[in-house]
C-alpha positions in Angstrom: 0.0 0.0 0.0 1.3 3.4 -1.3 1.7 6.1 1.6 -0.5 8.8 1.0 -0.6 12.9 2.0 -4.0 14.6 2.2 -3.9 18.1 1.8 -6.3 20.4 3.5 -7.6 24.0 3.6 -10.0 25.1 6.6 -11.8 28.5 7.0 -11.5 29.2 10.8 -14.1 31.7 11.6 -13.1 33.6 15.3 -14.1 36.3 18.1 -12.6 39.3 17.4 -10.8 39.7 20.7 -9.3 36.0 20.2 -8.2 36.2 16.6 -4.7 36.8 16.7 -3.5 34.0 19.1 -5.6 31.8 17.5 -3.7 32.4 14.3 -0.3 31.9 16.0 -1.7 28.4 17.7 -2.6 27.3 14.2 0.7 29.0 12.6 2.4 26.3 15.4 0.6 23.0 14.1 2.7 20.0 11.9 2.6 21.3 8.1 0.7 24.5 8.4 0.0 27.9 7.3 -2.5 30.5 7.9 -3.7 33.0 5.5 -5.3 35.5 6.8 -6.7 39.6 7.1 -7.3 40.0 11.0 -10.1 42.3 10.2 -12.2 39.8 8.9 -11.9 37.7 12.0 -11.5 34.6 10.0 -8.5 32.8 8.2 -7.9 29.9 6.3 -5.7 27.4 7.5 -3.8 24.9 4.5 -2.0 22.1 6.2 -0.9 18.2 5.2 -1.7 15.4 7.2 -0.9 11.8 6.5 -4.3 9.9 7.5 -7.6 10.8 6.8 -8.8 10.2 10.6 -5.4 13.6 11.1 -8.0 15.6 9.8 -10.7 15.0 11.9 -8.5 15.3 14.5 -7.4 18.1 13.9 -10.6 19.8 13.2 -12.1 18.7 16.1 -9.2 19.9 18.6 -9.3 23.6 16.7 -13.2 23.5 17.7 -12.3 23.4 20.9 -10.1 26.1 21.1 -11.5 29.1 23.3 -12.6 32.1 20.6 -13.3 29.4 17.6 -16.6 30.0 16.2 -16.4 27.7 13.4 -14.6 25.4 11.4 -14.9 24.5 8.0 -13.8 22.1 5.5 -13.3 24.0 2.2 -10.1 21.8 0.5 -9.2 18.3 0.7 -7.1 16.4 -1.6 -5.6 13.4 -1.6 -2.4 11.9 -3.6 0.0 9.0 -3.1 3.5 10.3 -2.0 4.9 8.8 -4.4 3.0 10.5 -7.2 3.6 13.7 -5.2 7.6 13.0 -5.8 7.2 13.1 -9.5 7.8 15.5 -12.1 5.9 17.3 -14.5 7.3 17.4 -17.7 5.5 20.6 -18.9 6.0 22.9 -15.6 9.7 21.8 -15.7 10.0 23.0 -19.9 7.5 25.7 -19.6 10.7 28.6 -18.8 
């Protein structure tokens, strides 16, 4: 069986007052970034995870975190590593 990587995006929908240390706990997590305009009180959060059952996981721990409103699945994609690995003719010729 191939070793797989799922990659995820999340919109992470947060009180005002709690936004910003929010963001830097999620900056802090395994394979993660946060993109994000504090104004807006939400972000979205890409990361990878290895399992499928990482996600819920992960999801369900960021629920829990004090000031987290919501959280949303908006991305998920899944791709064998070692098809990940591999190279693509035309991006690498396209310059």
């Amino acid at each position: 069986m191939s070793k797989e990587t799922h990659i995820v995006s999340l919109v992470i929908h947060a009180l005002a007052k709690d936004i910003e240390i929010i963001i830097l706990k999620a900056e802090k997590l395994p394979q993660a970034e946060c993109h994000h305009e504090k104004q807006h009180n939400k972000f979205v959060l890409v990361f990878e995870a290895k399992k499928e059952a990482d996600i819920s996981s992960i999801m369900d721990d960021i629920t829990h975190w004090q000031g987290v409103m919501s959280v949303q699945l908006c991305y998920h994609h899944c791709e064998s590593e070692t098809s990940l690995l591999e190279e693509i003719d035309h991006a690498i010729h396209a310059s």
